[in-house]
C-alpha positions in Angstrom: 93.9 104.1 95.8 94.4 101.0 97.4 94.7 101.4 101.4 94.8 97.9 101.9 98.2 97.7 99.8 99.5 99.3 103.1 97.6 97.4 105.5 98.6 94.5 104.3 102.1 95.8 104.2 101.9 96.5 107.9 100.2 93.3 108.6 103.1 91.3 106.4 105.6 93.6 108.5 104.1 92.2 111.8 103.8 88.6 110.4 108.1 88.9 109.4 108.7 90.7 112.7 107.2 87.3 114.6 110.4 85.0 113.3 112.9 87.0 115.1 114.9 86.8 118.1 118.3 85.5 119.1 120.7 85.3 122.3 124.8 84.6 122.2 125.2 84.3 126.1 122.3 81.7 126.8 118.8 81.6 127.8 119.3 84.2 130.9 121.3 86.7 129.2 120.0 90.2 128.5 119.5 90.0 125.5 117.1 86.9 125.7 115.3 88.3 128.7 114.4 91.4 125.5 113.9 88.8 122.9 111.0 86.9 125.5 109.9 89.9 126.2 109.2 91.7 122.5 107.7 88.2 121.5 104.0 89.2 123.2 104.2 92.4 121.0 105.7 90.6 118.1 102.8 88.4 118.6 100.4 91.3 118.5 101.5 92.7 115.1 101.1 89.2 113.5 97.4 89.2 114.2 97.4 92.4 112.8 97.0 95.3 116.0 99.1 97.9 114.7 98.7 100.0 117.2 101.8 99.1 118.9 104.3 99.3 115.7 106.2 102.3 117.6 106.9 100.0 120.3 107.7 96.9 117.8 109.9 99.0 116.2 111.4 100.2 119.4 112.0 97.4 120.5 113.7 96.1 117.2 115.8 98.6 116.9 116.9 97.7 120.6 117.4 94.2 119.8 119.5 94.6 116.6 121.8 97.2 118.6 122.5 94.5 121.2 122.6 91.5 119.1 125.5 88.8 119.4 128.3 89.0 117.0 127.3 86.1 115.2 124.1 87.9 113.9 125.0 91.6 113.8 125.0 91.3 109.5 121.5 89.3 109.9 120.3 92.5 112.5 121.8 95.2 110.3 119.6 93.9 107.6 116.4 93.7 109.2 116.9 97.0 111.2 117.4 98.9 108.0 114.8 97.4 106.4 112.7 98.1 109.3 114.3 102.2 109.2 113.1 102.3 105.9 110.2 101.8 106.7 109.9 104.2 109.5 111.3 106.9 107.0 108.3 105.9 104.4 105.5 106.3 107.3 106.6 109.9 108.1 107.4 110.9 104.2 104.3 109.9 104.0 103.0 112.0 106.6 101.8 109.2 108.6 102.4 108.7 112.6 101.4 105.4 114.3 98.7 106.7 115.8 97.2 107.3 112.2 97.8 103.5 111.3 94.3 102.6 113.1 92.4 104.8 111.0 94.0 103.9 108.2 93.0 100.2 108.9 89.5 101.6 108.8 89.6 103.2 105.5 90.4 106.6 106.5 92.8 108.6 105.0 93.6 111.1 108.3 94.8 114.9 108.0 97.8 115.8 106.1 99.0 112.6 104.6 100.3 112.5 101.2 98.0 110.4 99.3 100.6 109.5 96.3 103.4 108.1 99.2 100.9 106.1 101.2 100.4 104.2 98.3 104.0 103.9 97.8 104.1 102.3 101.4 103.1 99.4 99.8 106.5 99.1 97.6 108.5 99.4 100.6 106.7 97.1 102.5 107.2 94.4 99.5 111.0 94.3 100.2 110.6 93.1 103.8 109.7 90.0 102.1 113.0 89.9 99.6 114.9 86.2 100.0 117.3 88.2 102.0 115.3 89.1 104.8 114.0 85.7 105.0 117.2 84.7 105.5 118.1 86.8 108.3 114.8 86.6 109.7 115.7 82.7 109.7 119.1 83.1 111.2 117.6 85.1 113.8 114.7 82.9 114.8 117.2 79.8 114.7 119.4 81.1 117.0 115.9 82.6 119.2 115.2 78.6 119.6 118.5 77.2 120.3 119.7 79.7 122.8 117.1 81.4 124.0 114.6 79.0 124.0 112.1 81.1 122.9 109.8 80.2 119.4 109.3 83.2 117.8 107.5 81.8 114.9 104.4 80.9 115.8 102.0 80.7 112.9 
């Protein structure tokens, strides 16, 4: 079994989850004040501390359900993706606390061996051209409006 297939996935999760962000009423609208905000633990997952994924994911799901019109399609793509994944972890019997361990080679309590490794498959499709796209879209419009860079590699 290959735990790092889902490491990386997670790690490739937090790298994709860096180039959003977005804002349709300028840089002092709500919705930039959340999209400044999520960057720090955006920033986190990229360099691979998945210890906060609850609250990335959180937080994304927050941001998608208050996105400007112009990038609800671009949002809707990247939130489901992003419940997808969330319905994978706990299929696979995983909660985020487990993700640590699992980072360490440790395959905790209760997990179902067969889907964690399947975790990596779902994790593959958060790089499809697709969500690039969006992803893109998204970070664009975090720049222009919101003056935030999201994508900081």
């Amino acid at each position: 079994m290959k735990l790092s297939l889902a490491l990386a996935g997670a790690v490739l999760l937090g790298t994709t989850l860096t180039a959003c962000g977005g804002g349709d009423a300028g840089a002092d609208s709500s919705y930039c004040k959340d999209i400044k905000k999520a960057s720090a633990t955006f920033g986190n997952l990229s360099g691979g501390d998945v210890g906060k994924l609850d609250q990335a994911f959180a937080t994304f799901h927050k941001l998608a359900d208050e996105s400007p019109d112009d990038l609800k399609a671009d949002w809707k793509k990247l939130d489901g993706a992003i419940t997808t994944i969330e319905k994978a972890l706990k299929d696979a019997g995983l909660k985020f606390s487990d993700l640590d361990k699992i980072q360490k080679g440790e395959v905790p309590p209760g997990v179902d061996v067969s889907k964690l490794t399947g975790l990596a498959s779902e994790f593959s499709k958060l790089n499809s051209a697709a969500f690039t796209k969006a992803s893109k879209n998204i970070e664009k419009q975090a720049k222009d409006t919101c003056k935030v860079n999201l994508n900081k590699s």
